[in-house]
Structure formats: C-alpha cells, structure tokens
N, C-alpha and C positions, 0 to 999 in steps of 0.2 A: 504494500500500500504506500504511495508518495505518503509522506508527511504531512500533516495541517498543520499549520500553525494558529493557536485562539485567535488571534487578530485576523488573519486572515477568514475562517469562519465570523467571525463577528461581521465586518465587512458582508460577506454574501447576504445575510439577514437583513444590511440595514440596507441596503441596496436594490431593493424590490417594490417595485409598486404598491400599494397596500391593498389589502382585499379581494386582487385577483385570484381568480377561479381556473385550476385545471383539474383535466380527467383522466383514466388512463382505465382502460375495461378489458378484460382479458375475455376471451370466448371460444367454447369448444369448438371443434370439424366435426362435425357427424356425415354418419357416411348417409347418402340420399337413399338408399334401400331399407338397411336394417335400422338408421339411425344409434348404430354401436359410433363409438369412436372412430375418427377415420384420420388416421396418422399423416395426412399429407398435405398440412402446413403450408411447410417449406414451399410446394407446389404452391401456394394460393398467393404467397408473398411474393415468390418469383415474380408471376403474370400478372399482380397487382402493380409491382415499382414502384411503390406508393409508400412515403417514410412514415404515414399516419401508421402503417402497417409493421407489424415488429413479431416476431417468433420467441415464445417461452419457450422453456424448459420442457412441457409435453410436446410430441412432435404432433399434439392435436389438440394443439391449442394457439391464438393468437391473441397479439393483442392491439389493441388501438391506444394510438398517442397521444394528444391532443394540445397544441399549445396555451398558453393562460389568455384568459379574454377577461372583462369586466366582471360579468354575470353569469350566472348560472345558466340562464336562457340561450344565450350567445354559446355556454358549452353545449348544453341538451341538444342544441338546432346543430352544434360541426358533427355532436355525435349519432343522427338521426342521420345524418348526411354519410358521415364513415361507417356505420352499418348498412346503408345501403350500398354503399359503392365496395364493403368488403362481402356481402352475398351474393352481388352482380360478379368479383372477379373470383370466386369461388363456385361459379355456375359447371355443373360436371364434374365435380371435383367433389364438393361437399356439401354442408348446409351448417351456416353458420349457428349457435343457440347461444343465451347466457344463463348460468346460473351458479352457485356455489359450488355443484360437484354433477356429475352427469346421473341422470336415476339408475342406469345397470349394467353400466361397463364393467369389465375386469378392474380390479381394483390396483393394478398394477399392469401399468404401460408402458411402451416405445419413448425415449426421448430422443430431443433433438442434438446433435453433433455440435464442432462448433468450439470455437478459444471461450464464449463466453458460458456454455452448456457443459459442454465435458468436464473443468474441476469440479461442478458442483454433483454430476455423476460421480467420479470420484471417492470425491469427500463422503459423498451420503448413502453410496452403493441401493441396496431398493429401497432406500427407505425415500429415496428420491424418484424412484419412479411409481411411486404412490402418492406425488405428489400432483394428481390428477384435479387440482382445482380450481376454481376461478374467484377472481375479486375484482368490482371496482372501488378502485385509488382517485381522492379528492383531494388535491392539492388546495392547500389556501395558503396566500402569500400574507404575516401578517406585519410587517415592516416594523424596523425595530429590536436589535439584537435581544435587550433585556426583555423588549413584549413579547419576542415570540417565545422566548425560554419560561416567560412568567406563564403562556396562554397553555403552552404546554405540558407544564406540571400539572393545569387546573383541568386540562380534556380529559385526562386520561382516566377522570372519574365518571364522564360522560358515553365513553363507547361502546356499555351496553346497552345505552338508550339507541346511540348507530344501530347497534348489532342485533337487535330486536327489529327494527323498522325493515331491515337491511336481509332479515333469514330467510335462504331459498336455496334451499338443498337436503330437502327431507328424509329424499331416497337415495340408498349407496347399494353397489354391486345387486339391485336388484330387487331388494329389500326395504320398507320404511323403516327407518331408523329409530321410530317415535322423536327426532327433534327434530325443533325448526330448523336447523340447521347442521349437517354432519362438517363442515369443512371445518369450521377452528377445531375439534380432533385432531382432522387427521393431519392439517397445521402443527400442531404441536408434538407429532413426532420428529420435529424438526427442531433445532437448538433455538434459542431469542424469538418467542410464538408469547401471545399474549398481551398482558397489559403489562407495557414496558415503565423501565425503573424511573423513579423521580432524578432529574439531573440537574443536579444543586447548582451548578454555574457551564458556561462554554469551556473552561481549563476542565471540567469533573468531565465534559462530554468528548472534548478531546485527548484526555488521560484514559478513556475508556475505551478508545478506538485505536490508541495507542498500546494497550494491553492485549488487544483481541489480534492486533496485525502481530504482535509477540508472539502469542499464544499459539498461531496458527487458527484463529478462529475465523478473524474477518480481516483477508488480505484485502477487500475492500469494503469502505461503507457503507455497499448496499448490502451486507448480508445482517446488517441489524434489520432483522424482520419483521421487528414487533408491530401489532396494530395501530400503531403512532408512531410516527420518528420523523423528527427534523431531516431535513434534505440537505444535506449540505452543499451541491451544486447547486439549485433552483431557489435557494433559500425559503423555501417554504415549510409548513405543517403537513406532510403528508400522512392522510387516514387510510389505515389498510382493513378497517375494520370490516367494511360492506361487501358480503357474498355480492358477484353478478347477476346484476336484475335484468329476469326475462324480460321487458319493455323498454323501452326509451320513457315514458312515464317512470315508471317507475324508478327508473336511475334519475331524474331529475328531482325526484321529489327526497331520496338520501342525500342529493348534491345540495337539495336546497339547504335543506336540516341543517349539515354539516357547514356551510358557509355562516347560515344564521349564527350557530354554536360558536363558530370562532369569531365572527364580529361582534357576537354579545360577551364572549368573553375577556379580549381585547378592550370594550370600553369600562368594561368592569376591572381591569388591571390601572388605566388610565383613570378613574376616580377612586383608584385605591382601594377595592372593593373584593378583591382576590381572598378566599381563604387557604391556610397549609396546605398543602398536597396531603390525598388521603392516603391510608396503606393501602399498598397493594394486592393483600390479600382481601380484604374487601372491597373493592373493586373486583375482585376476580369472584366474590361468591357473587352479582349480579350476573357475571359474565356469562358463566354456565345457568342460571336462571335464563338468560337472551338464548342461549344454546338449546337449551331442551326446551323453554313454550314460548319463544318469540311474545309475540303481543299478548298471551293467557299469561306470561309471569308474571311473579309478585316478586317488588325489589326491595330491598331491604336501605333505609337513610343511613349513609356511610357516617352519619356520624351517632347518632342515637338508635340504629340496629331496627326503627320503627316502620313495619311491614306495608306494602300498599300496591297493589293494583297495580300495573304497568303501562294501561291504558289511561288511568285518572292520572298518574304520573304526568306521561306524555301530554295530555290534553292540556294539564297546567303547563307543561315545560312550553309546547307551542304558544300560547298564550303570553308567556313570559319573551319568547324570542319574535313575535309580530313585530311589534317594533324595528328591530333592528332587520328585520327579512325587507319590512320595508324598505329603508333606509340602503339597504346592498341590492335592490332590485329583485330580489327572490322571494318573493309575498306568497307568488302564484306555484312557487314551487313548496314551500311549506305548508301552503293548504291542502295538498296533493297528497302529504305525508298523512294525513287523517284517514285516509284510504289503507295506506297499509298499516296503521297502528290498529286500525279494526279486524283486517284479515289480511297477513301481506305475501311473498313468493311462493312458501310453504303451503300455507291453504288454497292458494290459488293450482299449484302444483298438483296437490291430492285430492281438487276439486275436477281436476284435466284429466288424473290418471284411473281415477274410478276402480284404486284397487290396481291397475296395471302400470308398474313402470317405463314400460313400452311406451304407452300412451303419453305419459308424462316428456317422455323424448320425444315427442312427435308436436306434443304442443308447444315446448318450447322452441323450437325449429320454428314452429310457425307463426310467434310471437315475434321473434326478432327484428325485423323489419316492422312491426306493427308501431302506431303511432300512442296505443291505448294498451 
C-alpha cells in the first residue's frame, strides 16, 4: 500500500463539494433460460466499452459506477439510464437482476481473473467465491475533514435503520432463509464485515491502515469493508450497508434516506448537537434484528436498551429528517422510503416467488429495467 500521510487525507475530505451524491450498484448475469447465474460478465463489459461498466469479483456479476451529481434524483435518473443501457449490451448474453444474493444459485461460484480479482482469490480461497453478493454503495461527500470524521462516528448507529429499508435477499441456494436478508452473513465470512470501529481522529485512521498494510491484511484501503468507511480517494462517506434493490425506485428511495441521514447529521455536528459514539456491540444487536425481520423488527434505544417497533421508529426518524431531505432536494425520494418500511425487497421477493425460488429469479430479471 503507498503510504498516506494525515495531512494528506485531511486534505481529500476538505476538498469536496459538500453534499454530493454518488452511486455505485452491483448486479447479477443471469442466464436468459434457467435464470441460474451466468458467469459471462466479462463478455457484457467487453461489448459494453462503457466505464459506467466495471466487473466484480463474481464473474456474474457487474457493477455500475456513477459519478457525484447534486441530488439524488440526478443519480436515480444516470442510474435508470445505466440499467438500461447495461441490459441493452447484455442482450444474448444475459439478463441483468439486482438484489442482495441470487434466490438459488450454487452457493459457490466462478470468479473473475484479473491483477485486481486474483489476490483476493488468493487470500480468501472459497470463502471468496461465496462471495456471490450484491450491494448498493451511496457515497455522500460531506466536506470538512473534522465533519466528516465527526458524521461518521454518529452513522454508524444509524445502519440498521439502512439495512432494514435496504433487505432483499430472502432466499439462498434455493431455500428461504427466514430473513430479510441472507447477504450481511455471508458478508461476514469475510475479515472487517459489519459495523465498523469508532475512529477517534484521521492519525487513529491512518495508524490503522498503517497496521493492516503491516499485517498483511489491507495492502490496500479498499479492503476495509465495513458497512461504512471513509473513502479516502473521493473523500466521501461511503454506505455499504444496502443489499441491491430490485427497482430503480427503490434504490432511490435508500439513496434518498441515506443523503437525508448524512445532511441531518452534519448540521447537527455544526450546532454542536453530536452525541459519543455508541458501542459497537449495540449497534450490532439492531443489526441482526435488520437481518432477520427487516421492517417486523423491534430495535432496541442504544442508549436506555428501550424496545420499539421498527416501523414507528422509522416513521419518526422520516419525520425528523423532512426537513433536511428538503433542503438536499431529496423530499420525493424519502417519501418513497414509506413504501418499503411497510413491506420492502424481501416481501416483495416472497410475494413474486409464491413459494418458488425460481420464480423469485424470474421477477427480479424483470424488474430491472422497470421504473416502479
């Protein structure tokens, strides 16, 4: 790993626009017959040429890039555009779908080759090629070396309310899982998975990437994986928290959430309004409540342990973040999210599948490109 140096990261932070919005959506190939996985990617990036276009780690899976725009709207509209133009150069080849895990592939796949795919083969032997999942990634720039460090110690008590809105991946190899969502699982057979550690300063955050390039863990900074982690090229907040939502709706309305979240939390560091960062393990007992009943959990107040509904939760948190959705142009994307705090990927998933997996792969194929 080159070196950082604090000042140098400090710098990328304060040198960002503020409250720009990016996207970044990974999405399986399914084959156009059985809708099993269909390993030929590469094939779809080739005859695409198109840098919005980018290949993971499964060799059946893609992803879209997105550059930062203003608003959410302005991403939702390049990403309605970049799904259709990645299932137009996937025609004969595949059919594109999104969601947190496929309903009934093998649970161990083909990956793809490759300087930047092969050490992580390597390093993870199958436990990387089980890494058969998808996420959409929301970047928010939130300007300000000390605001973003401050905004980020205070999210990371917020990503199960993400990861509840966000669950859509019911079903694995075939099977309902009974939770809203299987992929933070099978995420966490992997090293740095979760709600990542509080990071007391930019030296604690560069001493710690300074330890892992040591250790042999992260020869580079993208392998801090956690569900939240500073960017330190883009200088942003990037959220990995949100399985990939079967609609374009639908991903606008997690993008909205999350913009809201970080502009509300931001003006709340700005009149001084920040509390301690919570522990992490509470944090992590909503997390797995987001995990197994999405919008039916009950979450527990990280700081008085007092129990409540996930949907009354939510309903105030929306309410609390209106304002500020206003103010970032994202209104219409946070009222959007009312929809799936009532029923979101998951029940819509087991609403399509009627009992069959199969089926479940067939709808989300045909959601993909849909506007609704």
């Amino acid at each position: 790993m080159r070196p950082l140096s604090v000042d140098a990261v400090r710098t990328v932070f304060e040198d960002v626009a503020p409250m720009t919005v990016g996207l970044e959506e990974e999405a399986m190939l399914l084959d156009p017959g059985t809708h099993d996985l269909c390993p030929r990617a590469a094939e779809v990036v080739e005859r695409a040429g198109d840098p919005r276009f980018k290949l993971e780690l499964p060799a059946a899976q893609l992803e879209i890039v997105l550059p930062p725009t203003a608003t959410v709207g302005e991403s939702v509209t390049a990403l309605g555009a970049a799904r259709r133009d990645l299932a137009a150069a996937a025609e004969g080849i595949g059919l594109p779908a999104a969601a947190g895990a496929h309903p009934f592939a093998d649970p161990v796949g083909a990956l793809n080759d490759g300087p930047r795919h092969a050490p992580l083969a390597d390093a993870y032997g199958g436990v990387a090629r089980m890494q058969l999942v998808c996420a959409l990634q929301v970047h928010v720039a939130v300007g300000g070396a000390a605001r973003t460090l401050a905004v980020y110690n205070a999210l990371r008590s917020f990503l199960p309310e993400l990861a509840v809105l966000a669950a859509n991946a019911p079903f694995y190899a075939g099977r309902d899982t009974g939770l809203a969502s299987v992929r933070p699982k099978l995420c966490e057979l992997l090293p740095r998975q979760g709600v990542p550690p509080v990071i007391e300063s930019w030296e604690a955050y560069v001493g710690a990437l300074e330890w892992g390039a040591s250790a042999g863990a992260l020869p580079a900074p993208g392998r801090w994986w956690w569900e939240l982690r500073p960017h330190a090229e883009h200088g942003t907040l990037e959220l990995r928290v949100p399985d990939a939502q079967a609609t374009v709706s639908d991903a606008a309305a997690v993008a909205g959430v999350a913009h809201a979240l970080v502009g509300w939390l931001a003006a709340r560091h700005d009149a001084g309004d920040l509390p301690e960062p919570d522990p992490t393990w509470r944090i992590e007992e909503n997390r797995w409540a987001a995990c197994r009943d999405g919008p039916d959990a009950i979450f527990a107040d990280l700081r008085t342990g007092r129990r409540e509904p996930v949907r009354e939760l939510l309903a105030a948190r929306f309410e609390q973040l209106a304002p500020t959705a206003e103010a970032l142009g994202c209104a219409g994307e946070l009222a959007g999210a009312g929809r799936l705090a009532r029923a979101g990927g998951a029940a819509r998933q087991r609403a399509a599948a009627g009992g069959d997996p199969r089926a479940a792969a067939r709808w989300l194929s045909s959601a993909y490109t849909s506007a609704s």
